[in-house]
VOTI-100037 format. One record per residue (C-alpha): residue number from 1; x, y, z; chain; residue in three letters. Coordinates in Angstrom, 1 decimal, always signed. Example, Ala and Ser with C-alpha at 12.3 -4.5 7.8 and 13.67 -1.06 7.14 Angstrom:
BEGIN
{i: 1, xx: +12.3, yy: -4.5, zz: +7.8, ch: A, aa: ALA} $
{i: 2, xx: +13.7, yy: -1.1, zz: +7.1, ch: A, aa: SER} $
% end
This chain:
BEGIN
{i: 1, xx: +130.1, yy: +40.1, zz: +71.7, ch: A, aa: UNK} $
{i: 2, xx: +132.3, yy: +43.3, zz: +71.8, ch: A, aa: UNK} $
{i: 3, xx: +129.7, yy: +45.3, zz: +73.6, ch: A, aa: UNK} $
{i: 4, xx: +129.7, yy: +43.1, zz: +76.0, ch: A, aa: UNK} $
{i: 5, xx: +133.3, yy: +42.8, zz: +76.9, ch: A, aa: UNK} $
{i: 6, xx: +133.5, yy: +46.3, zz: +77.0, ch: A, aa: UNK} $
{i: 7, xx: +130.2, yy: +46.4, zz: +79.4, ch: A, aa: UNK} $
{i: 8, xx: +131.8, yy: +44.1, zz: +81.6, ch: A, aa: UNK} $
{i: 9, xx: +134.7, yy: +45.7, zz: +82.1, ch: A, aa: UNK} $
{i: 10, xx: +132.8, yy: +48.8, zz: +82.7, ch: A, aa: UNK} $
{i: 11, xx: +130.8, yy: +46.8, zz: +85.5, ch: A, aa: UNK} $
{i: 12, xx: +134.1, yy: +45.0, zz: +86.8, ch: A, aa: UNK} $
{i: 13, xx: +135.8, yy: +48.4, zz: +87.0, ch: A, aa: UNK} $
{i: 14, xx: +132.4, yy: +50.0, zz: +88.9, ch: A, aa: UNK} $
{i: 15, xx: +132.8, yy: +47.1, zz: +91.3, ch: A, aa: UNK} $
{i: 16, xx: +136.2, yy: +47.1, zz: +92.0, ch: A, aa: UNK} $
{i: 17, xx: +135.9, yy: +51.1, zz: +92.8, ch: A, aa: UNK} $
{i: 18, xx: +134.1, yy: +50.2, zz: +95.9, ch: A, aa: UNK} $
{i: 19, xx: +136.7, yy: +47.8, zz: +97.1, ch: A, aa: UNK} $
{i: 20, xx: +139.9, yy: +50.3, zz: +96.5, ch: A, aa: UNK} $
{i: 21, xx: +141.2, yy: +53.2, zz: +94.3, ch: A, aa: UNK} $
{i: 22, xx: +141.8, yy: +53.6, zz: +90.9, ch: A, aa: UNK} $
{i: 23, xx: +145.3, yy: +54.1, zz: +90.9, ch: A, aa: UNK} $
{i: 24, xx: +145.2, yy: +50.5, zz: +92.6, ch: A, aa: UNK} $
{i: 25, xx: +143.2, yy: +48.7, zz: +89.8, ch: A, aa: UNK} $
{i: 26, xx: +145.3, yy: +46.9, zz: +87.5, ch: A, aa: UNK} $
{i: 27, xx: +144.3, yy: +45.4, zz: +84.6, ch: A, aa: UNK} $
{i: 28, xx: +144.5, yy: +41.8, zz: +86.2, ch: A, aa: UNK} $
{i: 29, xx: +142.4, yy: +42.7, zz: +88.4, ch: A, aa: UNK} $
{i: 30, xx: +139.4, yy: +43.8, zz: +85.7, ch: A, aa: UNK} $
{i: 31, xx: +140.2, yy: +40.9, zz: +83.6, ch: A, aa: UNK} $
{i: 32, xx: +140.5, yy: +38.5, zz: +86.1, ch: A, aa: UNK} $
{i: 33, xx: +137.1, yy: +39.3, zz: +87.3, ch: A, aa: UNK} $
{i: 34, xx: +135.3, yy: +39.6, zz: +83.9, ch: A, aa: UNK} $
{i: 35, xx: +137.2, yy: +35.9, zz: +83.2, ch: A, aa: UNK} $
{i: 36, xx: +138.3, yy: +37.4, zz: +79.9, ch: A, aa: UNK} $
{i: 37, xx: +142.4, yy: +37.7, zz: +79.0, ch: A, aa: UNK} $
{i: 38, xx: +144.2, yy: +40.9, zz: +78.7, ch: A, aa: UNK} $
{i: 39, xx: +144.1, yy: +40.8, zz: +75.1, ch: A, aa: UNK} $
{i: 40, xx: +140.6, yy: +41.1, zz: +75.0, ch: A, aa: UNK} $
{i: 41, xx: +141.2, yy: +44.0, zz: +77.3, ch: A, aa: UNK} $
{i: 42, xx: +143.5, yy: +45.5, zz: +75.1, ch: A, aa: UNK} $
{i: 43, xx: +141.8, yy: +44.8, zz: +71.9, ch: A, aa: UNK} $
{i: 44, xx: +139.2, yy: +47.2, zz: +73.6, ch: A, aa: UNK} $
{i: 45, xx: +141.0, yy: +50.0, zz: +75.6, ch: A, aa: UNK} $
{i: 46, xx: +144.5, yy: +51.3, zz: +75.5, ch: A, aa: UNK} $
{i: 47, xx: +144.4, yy: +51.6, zz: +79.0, ch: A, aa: UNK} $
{i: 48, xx: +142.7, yy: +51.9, zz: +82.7, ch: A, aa: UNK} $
{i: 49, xx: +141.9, yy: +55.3, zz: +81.6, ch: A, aa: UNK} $
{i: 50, xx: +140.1, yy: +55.0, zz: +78.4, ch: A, aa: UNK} $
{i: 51, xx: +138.5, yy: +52.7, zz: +80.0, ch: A, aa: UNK} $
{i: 52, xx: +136.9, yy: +55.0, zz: +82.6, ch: A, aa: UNK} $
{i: 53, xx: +136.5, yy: +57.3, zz: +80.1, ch: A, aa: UNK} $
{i: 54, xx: +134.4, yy: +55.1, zz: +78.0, ch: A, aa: UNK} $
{i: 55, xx: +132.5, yy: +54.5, zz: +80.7, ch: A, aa: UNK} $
{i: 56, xx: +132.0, yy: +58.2, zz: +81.5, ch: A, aa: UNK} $
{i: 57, xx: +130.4, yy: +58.7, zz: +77.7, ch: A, aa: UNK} $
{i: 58, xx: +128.2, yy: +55.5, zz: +77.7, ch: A, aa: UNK} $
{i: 59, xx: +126.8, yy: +57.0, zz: +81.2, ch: A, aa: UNK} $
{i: 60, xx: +126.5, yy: +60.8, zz: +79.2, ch: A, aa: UNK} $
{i: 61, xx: +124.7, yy: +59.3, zz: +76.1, ch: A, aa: UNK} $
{i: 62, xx: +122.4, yy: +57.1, zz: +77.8, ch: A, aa: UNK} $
{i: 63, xx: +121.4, yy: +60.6, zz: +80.6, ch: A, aa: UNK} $
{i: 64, xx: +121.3, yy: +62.8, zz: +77.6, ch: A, aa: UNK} $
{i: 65, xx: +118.8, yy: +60.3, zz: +75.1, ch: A, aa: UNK} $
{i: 66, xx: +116.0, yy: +63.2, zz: +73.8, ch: A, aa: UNK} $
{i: 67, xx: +117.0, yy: +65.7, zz: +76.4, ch: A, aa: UNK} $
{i: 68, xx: +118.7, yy: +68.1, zz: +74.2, ch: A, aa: UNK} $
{i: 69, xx: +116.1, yy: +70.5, zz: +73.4, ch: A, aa: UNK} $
{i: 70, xx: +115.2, yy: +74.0, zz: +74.4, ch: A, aa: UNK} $
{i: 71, xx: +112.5, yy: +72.5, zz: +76.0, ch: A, aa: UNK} $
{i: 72, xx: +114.2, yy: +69.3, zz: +77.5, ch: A, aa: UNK} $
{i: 73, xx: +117.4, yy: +70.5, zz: +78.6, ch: A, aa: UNK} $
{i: 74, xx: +117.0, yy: +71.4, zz: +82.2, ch: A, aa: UNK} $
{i: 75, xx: +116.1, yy: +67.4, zz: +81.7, ch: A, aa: UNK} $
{i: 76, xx: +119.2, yy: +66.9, zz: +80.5, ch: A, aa: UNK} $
{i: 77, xx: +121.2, yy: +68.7, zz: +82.8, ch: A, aa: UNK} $
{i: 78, xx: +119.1, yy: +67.0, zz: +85.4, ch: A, aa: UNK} $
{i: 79, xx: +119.8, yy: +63.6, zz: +84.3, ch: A, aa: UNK} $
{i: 80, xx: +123.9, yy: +64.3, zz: +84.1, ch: A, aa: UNK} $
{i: 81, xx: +123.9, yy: +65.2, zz: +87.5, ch: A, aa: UNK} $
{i: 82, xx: +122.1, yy: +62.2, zz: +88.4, ch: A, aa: UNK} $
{i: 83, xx: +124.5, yy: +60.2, zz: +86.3, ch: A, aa: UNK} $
{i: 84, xx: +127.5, yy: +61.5, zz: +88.4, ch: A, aa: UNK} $
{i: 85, xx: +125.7, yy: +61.0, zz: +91.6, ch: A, aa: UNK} $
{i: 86, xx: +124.6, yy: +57.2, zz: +90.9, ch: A, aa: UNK} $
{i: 87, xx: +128.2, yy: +56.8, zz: +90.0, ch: A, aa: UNK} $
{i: 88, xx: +129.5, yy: +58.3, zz: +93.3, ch: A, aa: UNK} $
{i: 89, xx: +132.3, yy: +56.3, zz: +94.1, ch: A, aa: UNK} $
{i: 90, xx: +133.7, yy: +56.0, zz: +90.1, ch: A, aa: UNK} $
{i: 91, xx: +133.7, yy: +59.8, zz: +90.0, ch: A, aa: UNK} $
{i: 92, xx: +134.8, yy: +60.5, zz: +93.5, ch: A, aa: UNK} $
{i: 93, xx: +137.9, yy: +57.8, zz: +92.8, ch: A, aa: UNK} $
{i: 94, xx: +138.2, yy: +59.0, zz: +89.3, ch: A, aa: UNK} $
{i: 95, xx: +138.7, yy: +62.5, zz: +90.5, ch: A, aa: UNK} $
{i: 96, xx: +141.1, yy: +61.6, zz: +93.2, ch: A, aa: UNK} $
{i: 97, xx: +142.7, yy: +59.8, zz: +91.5, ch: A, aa: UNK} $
{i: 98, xx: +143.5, yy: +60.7, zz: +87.5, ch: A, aa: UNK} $
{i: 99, xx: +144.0, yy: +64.7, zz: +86.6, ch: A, aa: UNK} $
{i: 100, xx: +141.4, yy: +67.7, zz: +86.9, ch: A, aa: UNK} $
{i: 101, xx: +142.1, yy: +68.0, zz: +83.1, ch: A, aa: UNK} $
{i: 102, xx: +141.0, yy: +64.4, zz: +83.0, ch: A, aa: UNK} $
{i: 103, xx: +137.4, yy: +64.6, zz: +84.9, ch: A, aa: UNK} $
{i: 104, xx: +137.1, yy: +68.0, zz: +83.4, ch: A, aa: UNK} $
{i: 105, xx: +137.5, yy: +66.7, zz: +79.5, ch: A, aa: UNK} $
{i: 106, xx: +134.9, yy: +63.9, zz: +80.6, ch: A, aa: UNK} $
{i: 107, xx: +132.4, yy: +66.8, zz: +82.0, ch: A, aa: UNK} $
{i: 108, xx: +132.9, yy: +68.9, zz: +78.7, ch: A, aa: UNK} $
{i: 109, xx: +132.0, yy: +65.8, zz: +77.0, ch: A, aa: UNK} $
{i: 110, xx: +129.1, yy: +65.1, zz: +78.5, ch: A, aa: UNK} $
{i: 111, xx: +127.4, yy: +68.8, zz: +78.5, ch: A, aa: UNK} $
{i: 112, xx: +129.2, yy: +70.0, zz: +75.0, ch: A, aa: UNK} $
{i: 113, xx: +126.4, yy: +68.1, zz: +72.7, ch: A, aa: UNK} $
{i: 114, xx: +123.5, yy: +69.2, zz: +75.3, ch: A, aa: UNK} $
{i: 115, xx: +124.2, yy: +73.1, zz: +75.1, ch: A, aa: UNK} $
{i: 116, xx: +125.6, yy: +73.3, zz: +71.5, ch: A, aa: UNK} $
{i: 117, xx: +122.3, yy: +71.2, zz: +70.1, ch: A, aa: UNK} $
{i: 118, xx: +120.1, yy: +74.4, zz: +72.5, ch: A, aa: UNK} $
{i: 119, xx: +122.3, yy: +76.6, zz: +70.8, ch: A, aa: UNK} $
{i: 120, xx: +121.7, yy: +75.2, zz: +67.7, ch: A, aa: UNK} $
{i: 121, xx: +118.2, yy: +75.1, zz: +67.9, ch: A, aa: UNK} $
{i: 122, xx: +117.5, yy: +78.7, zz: +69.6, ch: A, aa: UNK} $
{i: 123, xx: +119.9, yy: +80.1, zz: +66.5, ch: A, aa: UNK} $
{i: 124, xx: +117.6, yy: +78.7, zz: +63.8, ch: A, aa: UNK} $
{i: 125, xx: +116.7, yy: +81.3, zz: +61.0, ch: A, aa: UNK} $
{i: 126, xx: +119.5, yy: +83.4, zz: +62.7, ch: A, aa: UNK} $
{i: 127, xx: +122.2, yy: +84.7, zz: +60.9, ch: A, aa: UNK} $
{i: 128, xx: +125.2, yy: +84.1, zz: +63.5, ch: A, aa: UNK} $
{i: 129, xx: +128.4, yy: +82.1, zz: +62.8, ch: A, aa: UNK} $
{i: 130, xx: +129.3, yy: +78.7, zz: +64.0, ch: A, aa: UNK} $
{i: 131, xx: +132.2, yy: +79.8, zz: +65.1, ch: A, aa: UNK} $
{i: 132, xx: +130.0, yy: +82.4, zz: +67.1, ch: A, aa: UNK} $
{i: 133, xx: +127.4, yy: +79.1, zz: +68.1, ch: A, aa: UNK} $
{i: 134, xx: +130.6, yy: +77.4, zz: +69.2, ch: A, aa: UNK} $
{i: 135, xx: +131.6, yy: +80.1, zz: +71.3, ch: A, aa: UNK} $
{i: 136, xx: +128.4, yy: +80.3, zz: +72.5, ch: A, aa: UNK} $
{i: 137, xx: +128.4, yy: +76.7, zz: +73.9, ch: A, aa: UNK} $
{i: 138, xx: +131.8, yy: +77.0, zz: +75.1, ch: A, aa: UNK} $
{i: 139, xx: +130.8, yy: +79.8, zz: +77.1, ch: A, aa: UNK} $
{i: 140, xx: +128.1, yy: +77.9, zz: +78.9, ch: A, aa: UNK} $
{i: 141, xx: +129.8, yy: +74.5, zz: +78.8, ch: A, aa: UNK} $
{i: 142, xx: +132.5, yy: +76.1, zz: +81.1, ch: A, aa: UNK} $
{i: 143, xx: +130.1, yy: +77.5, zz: +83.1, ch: A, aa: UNK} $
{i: 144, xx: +128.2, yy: +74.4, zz: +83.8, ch: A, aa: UNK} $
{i: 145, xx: +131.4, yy: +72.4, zz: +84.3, ch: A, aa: UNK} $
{i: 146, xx: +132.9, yy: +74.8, zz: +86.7, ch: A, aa: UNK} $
{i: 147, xx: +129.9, yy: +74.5, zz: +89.1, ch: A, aa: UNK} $
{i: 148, xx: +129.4, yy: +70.9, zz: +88.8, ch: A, aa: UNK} $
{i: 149, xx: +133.3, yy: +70.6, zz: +89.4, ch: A, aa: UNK} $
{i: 150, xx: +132.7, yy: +72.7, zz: +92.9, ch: A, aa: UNK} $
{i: 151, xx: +130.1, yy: +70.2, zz: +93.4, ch: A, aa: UNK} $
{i: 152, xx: +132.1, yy: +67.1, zz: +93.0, ch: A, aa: UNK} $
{i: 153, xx: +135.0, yy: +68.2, zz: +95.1, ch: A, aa: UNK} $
{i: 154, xx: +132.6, yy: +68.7, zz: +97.9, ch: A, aa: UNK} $
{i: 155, xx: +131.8, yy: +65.4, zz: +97.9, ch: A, aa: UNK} $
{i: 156, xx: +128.2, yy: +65.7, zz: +95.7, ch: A, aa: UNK} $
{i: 157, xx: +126.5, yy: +66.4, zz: +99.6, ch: A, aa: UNK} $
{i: 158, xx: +124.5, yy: +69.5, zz: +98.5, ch: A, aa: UNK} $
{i: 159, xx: +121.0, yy: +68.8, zz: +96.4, ch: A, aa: UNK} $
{i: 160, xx: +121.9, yy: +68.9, zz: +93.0, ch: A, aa: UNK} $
{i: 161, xx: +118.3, yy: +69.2, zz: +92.1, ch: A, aa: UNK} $
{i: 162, xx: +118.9, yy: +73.0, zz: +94.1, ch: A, aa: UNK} $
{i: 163, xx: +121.8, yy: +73.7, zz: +91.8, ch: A, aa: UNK} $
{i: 164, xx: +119.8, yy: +72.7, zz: +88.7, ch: A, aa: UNK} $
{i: 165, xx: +116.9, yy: +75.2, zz: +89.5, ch: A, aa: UNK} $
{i: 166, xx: +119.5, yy: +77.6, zz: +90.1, ch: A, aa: UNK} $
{i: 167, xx: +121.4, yy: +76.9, zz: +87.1, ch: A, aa: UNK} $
{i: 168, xx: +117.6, yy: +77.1, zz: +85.1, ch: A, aa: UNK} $
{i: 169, xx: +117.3, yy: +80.7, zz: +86.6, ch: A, aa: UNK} $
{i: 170, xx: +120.3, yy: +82.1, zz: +85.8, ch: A, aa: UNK} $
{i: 171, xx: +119.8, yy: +81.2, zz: +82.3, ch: A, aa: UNK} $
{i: 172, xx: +116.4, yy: +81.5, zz: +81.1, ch: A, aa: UNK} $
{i: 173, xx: +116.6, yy: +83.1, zz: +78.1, ch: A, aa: UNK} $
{i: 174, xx: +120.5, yy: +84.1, zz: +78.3, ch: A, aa: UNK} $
{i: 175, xx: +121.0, yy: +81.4, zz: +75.2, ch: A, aa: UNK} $
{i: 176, xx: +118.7, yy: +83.3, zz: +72.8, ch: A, aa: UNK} $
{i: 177, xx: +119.5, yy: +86.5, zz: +74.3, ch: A, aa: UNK} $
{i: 178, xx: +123.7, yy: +85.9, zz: +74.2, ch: A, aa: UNK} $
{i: 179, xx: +122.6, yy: +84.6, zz: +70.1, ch: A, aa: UNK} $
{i: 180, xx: +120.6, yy: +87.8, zz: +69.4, ch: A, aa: UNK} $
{i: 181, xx: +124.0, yy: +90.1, zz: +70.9, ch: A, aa: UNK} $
{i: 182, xx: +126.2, yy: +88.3, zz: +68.2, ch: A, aa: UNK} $
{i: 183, xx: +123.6, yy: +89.5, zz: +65.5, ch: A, aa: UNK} $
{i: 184, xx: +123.2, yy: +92.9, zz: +66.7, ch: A, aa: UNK} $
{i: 185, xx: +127.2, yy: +93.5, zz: +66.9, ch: A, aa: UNK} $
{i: 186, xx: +127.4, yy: +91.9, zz: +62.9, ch: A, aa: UNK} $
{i: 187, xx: +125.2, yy: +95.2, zz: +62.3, ch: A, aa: UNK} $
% end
Protein backbone atom coordinates (compact mmCIF):
# COMPACT_ATOMS: atom_id res chain seq x y z
CA UNK A 1 0.00 0.00 0.00
CA UNK A 2 2.93 2.52 0.50
CA UNK A 3 4.17 1.95 -3.00
CA UNK A 4 1.26 2.88 -4.12
CA UNK A 5 0.62 6.14 -2.46
CA UNK A 6 3.85 7.20 -3.39
CA UNK A 7 3.22 5.95 -7.28
CA UNK A 8 0.29 8.01 -7.29
CA UNK A 9 1.55 10.87 -6.24
CA UNK A 10 4.25 10.49 -8.69
CA UNK A 11 1.41 10.02 -11.46
CA UNK A 12 -0.76 13.01 -9.95
CA UNK A 13 2.34 15.25 -9.94
CA UNK A 14 3.20 13.98 -13.82
CA UNK A 15 -0.30 15.10 -14.57
CA UNK A 16 -0.56 18.17 -12.94
CA UNK A 17 2.91 19.24 -14.83
CA UNK A 18 0.92 19.50 -17.99
CA UNK A 19 -1.69 21.64 -16.62
CA UNK A 20 0.83 24.38 -14.83
CA UNK A 21 4.25 24.79 -13.21
CA UNK A 22 5.77 23.37 -10.37
CA UNK A 23 6.18 26.24 -8.38
CA UNK A 24 2.28 26.34 -8.70
CA UNK A 25 1.56 22.75 -7.42
CA UNK A 26 0.70 22.61 -3.91
CA UNK A 27 0.33 19.84 -2.05
CA UNK A 28 -3.61 20.13 -2.10
CA UNK A 29 -3.54 19.88 -5.29
CA UNK A 30 -1.57 16.28 -5.49
CA UNK A 31 -3.55 15.06 -2.68
CA UNK A 32 -6.65 16.14 -3.72
CA UNK A 33 -6.27 14.44 -6.91
CA UNK A 34 -4.81 11.12 -5.57
CA UNK A 35 -8.05 11.35 -2.89
CA UNK A 36 -5.50 10.59 -0.14
CA UNK A 37 -4.99 13.36 2.96
CA UNK A 38 -1.84 15.29 3.41
CA UNK A 39 -0.73 13.12 6.12
CA UNK A 40 -0.34 10.36 3.85
CA UNK A 41 1.59 12.83 1.81
CA UNK A 42 3.68 13.74 4.44
CA UNK A 43 4.21 10.33 5.94
CA UNK A 44 5.85 9.83 2.39
CA UNK A 45 7.79 13.09 1.32
CA UNK A 46 8.97 16.00 3.16
CA UNK A 47 8.02 18.07 0.50
CA UNK A 48 7.06 18.89 -3.33
CA UNK A 49 10.62 18.43 -3.96
CA UNK A 50 11.51 15.07 -2.65
CA UNK A 51 8.76 14.26 -4.22
CA UNK A 52 10.03 15.01 -7.70
CA UNK A 53 13.12 13.78 -6.71
CA UNK A 54 11.83 10.44 -5.88
CA UNK A 55 10.28 10.32 -8.95
CA UNK A 56 13.55 11.22 -10.82
CA UNK A 57 15.34 7.91 -9.13
CA UNK A 58 12.38 5.48 -9.66
CA UNK A 59 12.51 6.74 -13.54
CA UNK A 60 16.80 6.19 -13.26
CA UNK A 61 16.52 2.63 -11.72
CA UNK A 62 13.88 1.36 -13.72
CA UNK A 63 16.20 2.96 -17.45
CA UNK A 64 19.25 1.64 -15.83
CA UNK A 65 17.85 -2.37 -14.87
CA UNK A 66 21.04 -4.65 -16.41
CA UNK A 67 22.50 -1.80 -18.41
CA UNK A 68 25.44 -1.21 -16.38
CA UNK A 69 27.98 -3.13 -18.01
CA UNK A 70 30.96 -2.49 -20.31
CA UNK A 71 29.03 -4.03 -22.74
CA UNK A 72 25.52 -2.47 -21.92
CA UNK A 73 26.20 0.92 -21.04
CA UNK A 74 25.79 2.89 -24.22
CA UNK A 75 22.23 1.04 -23.34
CA UNK A 76 22.11 2.62 -20.40
CA UNK A 77 23.00 5.96 -21.31
CA UNK A 78 20.56 5.38 -24.06
CA UNK A 79 17.71 4.52 -21.87
CA UNK A 80 18.39 7.75 -19.41
CA UNK A 81 18.04 9.98 -22.14
CA UNK A 82 14.95 8.43 -23.12
CA UNK A 83 13.76 8.61 -19.52
CA UNK A 84 14.27 12.45 -19.57
CA UNK A 85 12.61 12.81 -22.95
CA UNK A 86 9.37 10.71 -22.11
CA UNK A 87 9.29 12.92 -19.05
CA UNK A 88 9.47 16.16 -21.08
CA UNK A 89 7.30 18.39 -19.36
CA UNK A 90 8.39 17.10 -15.55
CA UNK A 91 12.01 17.90 -16.44
CA UNK A 92 11.43 20.97 -18.55
CA UNK A 93 9.14 22.37 -15.40
CA UNK A 94 11.50 20.80 -12.91
CA UNK A 95 14.32 22.73 -14.41
CA UNK A 96 12.46 25.95 -14.71
CA UNK A 97 11.44 25.78 -11.93
CA UNK A 98 13.67 24.33 -8.73
CA UNK A 99 17.71 25.06 -8.87
CA UNK A 100 20.41 23.91 -11.46
CA UNK A 101 21.96 22.29 -8.38
CA UNK A 102 18.67 20.62 -8.00
CA UNK A 103 18.25 18.91 -11.64
CA UNK A 104 21.97 18.53 -11.62
CA UNK A 105 22.14 16.31 -8.17
CA UNK A 106 19.11 14.31 -9.92
CA UNK A 107 21.40 13.83 -13.28
CA UNK A 108 24.44 12.72 -11.09
CA UNK A 109 22.14 10.35 -9.57
CA UNK A 110 21.04 8.80 -12.23
CA UNK A 111 24.56 8.27 -14.34
CA UNK A 112 26.86 7.92 -10.93
CA UNK A 113 25.92 3.95 -10.44
CA UNK A 114 26.07 3.48 -14.48
CA UNK A 115 29.83 4.80 -14.89
CA UNK A 116 31.20 3.84 -11.47
CA UNK A 117 29.71 -0.05 -11.96
CA UNK A 118 31.92 0.36 -15.96
CA UNK A 119 34.53 1.62 -13.88
CA UNK A 120 34.39 -1.00 -11.59
CA UNK A 121 34.19 -3.66 -13.85
CA UNK A 122 37.04 -2.37 -16.54
CA UNK A 123 39.37 -1.95 -13.14
CA UNK A 124 39.03 -5.68 -12.18
CA UNK A 125 42.47 -7.46 -11.43
CA UNK A 126 43.83 -3.74 -11.51
CA UNK A 127 45.59 -2.45 -8.86
CA UNK A 128 44.09 1.29 -8.72
CA UNK A 129 42.42 2.94 -5.67
CA UNK A 130 38.85 3.60 -5.04
CA UNK A 131 39.48 6.71 -4.37
CA UNK A 132 41.26 6.76 -7.94
CA UNK A 133 37.82 4.61 -9.41
CA UNK A 134 35.84 7.39 -7.75
CA UNK A 135 37.59 10.00 -9.40
CA UNK A 136 37.36 8.23 -12.33
CA UNK A 137 33.58 8.17 -12.39
CA UNK A 138 33.34 11.60 -11.21
CA UNK A 139 35.29 12.63 -14.06
CA UNK A 140 32.88 11.13 -16.61
CA UNK A 141 29.70 11.63 -14.52
CA UNK A 142 30.46 15.48 -14.97
CA UNK A 143 31.06 15.05 -18.32
CA UNK A 144 27.92 13.28 -19.17
CA UNK A 145 25.89 15.58 -17.03
CA UNK A 146 27.28 18.68 -18.51
CA UNK A 147 26.14 17.68 -22.09
CA UNK A 148 22.87 16.37 -21.20
CA UNK A 149 22.30 19.62 -19.18
CA UNK A 150 23.08 21.71 -22.66
CA UNK A 151 20.64 19.41 -23.95
CA UNK A 152 17.83 19.96 -21.59
CA UNK A 153 18.10 23.76 -21.61
CA UNK A 154 17.62 23.63 -25.34
CA UNK A 155 14.55 22.20 -24.94
CA UNK A 156 15.59 18.22 -25.61
CA UNK A 157 14.91 19.27 -29.78
CA UNK A 158 18.23 17.80 -30.97
CA UNK A 159 18.40 13.65 -31.47
CA UNK A 160 19.59 12.37 -28.43
CA UNK A 161 20.22 9.14 -30.13
CA UNK A 162 23.13 11.59 -32.22
CA UNK A 163 24.60 12.70 -28.87
CA UNK A 164 24.71 9.11 -27.57
CA UNK A 165 26.77 7.90 -30.62
CA UNK A 166 28.79 10.86 -30.12
CA UNK A 167 29.17 10.43 -26.49
CA UNK A 168 30.12 6.38 -27.49
CA UNK A 169 32.99 7.77 -29.78
CA UNK A 170 34.55 9.99 -27.63
CA UNK A 171 34.89 7.31 -25.09
CA UNK A 172 35.68 4.03 -26.45
CA UNK A 173 38.18 2.80 -24.59
CA UNK A 174 39.05 6.16 -22.53
CA UNK A 175 37.55 4.24 -19.22
CA UNK A 176 40.24 1.45 -19.39
CA UNK A 177 42.69 3.66 -20.80
CA UNK A 178 42.08 6.75 -17.97
CA UNK A 179 42.29 3.21 -15.36
CA UNK A 180 45.55 1.93 -16.88
CA UNK A 181 47.14 5.97 -16.49
CA UNK A 182 46.44 5.71 -12.65
CA UNK A 183 48.51 2.43 -12.64
CA UNK A 184 51.26 3.61 -14.65
CA UNK A 185 51.77 6.92 -12.51
CA UNK A 186 51.63 4.40 -9.01
CA UNK A 187 54.95 3.07 -10.76
Amino acid sequence: MSSMTKYALEASLKKLLLKKPLDKITINDLTTDCGISRMAFYYHFKDIYDLVEWSCLEDATKALQGKKTYDTWPEGLMQIFEVVLENKPFILNAYRCISRDQIENYLFQLTYSLIMNVVEEQAKDVDVTAEEKTFIADFYKYSFVGIMLDWIKQGMKKDYQEIVQKICTTMHGNIANSIQNFTKQAK
